[in-house]
N, C-alpha and C positions, 0 to 999 in steps of 0.2 A: 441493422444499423451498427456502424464499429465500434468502438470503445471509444475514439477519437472524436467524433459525428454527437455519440451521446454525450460527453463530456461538455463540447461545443455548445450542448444543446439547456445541459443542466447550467452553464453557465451564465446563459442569455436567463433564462428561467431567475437564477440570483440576482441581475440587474435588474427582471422586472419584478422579482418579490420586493427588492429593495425599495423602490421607485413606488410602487406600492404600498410596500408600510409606511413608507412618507406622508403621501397624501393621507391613509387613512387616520394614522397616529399625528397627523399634526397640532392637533389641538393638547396633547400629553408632554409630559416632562420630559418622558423616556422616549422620544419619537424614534434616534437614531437606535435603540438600543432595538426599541421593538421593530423596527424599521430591518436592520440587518437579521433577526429570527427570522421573521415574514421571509425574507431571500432565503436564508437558511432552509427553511421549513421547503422551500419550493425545490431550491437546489436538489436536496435531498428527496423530493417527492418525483423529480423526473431524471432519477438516477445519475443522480451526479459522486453521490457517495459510496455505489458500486462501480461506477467508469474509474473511481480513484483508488478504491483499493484494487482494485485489477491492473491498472498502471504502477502502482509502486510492489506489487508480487511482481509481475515481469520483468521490473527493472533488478526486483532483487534476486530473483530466478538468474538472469544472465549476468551478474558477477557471480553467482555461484559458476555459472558454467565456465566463464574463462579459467583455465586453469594455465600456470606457468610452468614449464620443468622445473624453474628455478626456487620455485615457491615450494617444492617438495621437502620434507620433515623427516624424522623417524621419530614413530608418536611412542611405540614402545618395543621393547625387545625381547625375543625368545627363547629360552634356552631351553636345548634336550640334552636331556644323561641318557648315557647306553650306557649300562650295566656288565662287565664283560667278565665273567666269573673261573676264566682260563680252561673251562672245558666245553666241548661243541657237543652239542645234543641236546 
């Protein structure tokens, strides 16, 4: 399955954990608060929280890789001494 498919799939899973802790928490104060865990908890139980960190590495993997000539630096500089002591040998 892709990253895109499981994502898809972790999301549908969030509107019915949602949908879910609704009914079952309806009788509580906290219905929406537990209502949105319950999603959370499922999200994450059918990998929704690996399809997304795997989508924002990729995304951030490929602005590392654009690279501009223009964007080029010089981050620091080298200097050599030659020692030249007026006799060869």
């Amino acid at each position: 399955m892709s990253e895109k498919q499981q994502l898809g799939f972790a999301l549908a899973a969030l509107a019915g954990g949602i949908a879910w802790g609704t009914v079952r928490y309806r009788n509580s104060e906290r219905v929406g608060l537990l209502a949105l865990l319950q999603g959370l908890e499922w999200f994450v139980a059918y990998g929704g929280a690996a399809a997304v960190i795997t989508w924002l590495r990729e995304t951030v993997e490929a602005d590392e890789l654009v690279i501009d000539e223009d964007d080029e630096r010089v981050t620091h500089f080298r200097r050599v001494v030659t020692e030249h002591t007026g006799t060869d040998g």
